[in-house]
VOGU-3710 file (C-alpha; in Angstrom, 3 decimals, decimal comma):
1> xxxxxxxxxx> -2,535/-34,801/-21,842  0,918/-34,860/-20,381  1,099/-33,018/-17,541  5,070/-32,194/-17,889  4,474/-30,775/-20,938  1,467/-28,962/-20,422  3,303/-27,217/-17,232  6,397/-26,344/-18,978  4,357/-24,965/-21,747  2,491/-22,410/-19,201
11> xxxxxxxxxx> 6,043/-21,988/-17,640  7,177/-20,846/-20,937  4,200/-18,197/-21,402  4,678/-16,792/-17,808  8,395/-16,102/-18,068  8,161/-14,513/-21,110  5,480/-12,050/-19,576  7,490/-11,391/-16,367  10,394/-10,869/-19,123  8,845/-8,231/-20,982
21> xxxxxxxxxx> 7,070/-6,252/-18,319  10,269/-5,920/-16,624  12,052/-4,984/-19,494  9,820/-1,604/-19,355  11,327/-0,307/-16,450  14,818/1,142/-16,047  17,999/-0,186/-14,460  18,369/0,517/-10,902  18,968/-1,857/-7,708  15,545/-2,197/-6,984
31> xxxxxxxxxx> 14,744/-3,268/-10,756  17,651/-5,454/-10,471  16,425/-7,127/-7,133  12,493/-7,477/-8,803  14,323/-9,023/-11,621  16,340/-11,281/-9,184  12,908/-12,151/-7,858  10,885/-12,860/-10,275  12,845/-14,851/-12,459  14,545/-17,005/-10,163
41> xxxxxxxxxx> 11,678/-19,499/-10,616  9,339/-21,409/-7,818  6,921/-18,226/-8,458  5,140/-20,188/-11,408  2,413/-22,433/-10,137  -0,446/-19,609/-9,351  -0,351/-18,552/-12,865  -0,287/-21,993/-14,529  -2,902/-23,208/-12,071  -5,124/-20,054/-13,070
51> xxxxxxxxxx> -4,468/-21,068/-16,603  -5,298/-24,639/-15,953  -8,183/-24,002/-14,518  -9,414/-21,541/-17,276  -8,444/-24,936/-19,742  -10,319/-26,677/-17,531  -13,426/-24,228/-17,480  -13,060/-23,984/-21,435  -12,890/-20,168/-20,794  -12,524/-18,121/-24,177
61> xxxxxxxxxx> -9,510/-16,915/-25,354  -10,851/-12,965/-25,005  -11,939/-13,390/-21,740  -8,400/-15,487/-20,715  -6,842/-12,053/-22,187  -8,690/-10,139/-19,774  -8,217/-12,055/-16,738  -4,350/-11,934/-17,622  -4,115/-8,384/-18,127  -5,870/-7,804/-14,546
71> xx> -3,587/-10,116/-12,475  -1,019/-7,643/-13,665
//
């Protein structure tokens, strides 16, 4: 397994998440500066390495649902 890939894969998954929860909120400074925050990158690696690890654990994919929608 290629470890670029796999990452960049997971990055992939995690910014589209951050993408659509935040486009459920309205437009105001503070959603601007969350936005600003979140998808400025370097905020990746927790997710990824919870995902890895679930890979790693060969967790199900309904369970990996469930611990997603809880680290929200």
């Amino acid at each position: 397994m290629d470890f670029n890939k796999y990452y960049e894969d997971r990055q992939k998954l995690v910014n589209t998440f951050l993408e659509k929860r935040l486009e459920k909120k309205g437009i105001s400074r503070v959603d601007e500066a969350m936005a600003y925050s979140l998808l400025a990158g370097g905020k990746r690696i927790r997710p990824i390495i919870l995902m890895a690890t679930a890979d790693a654990l060969a967790v199900r994919e309904e369970k990996r649902s469930l611990l997603w929608r809880r680290s929200r």
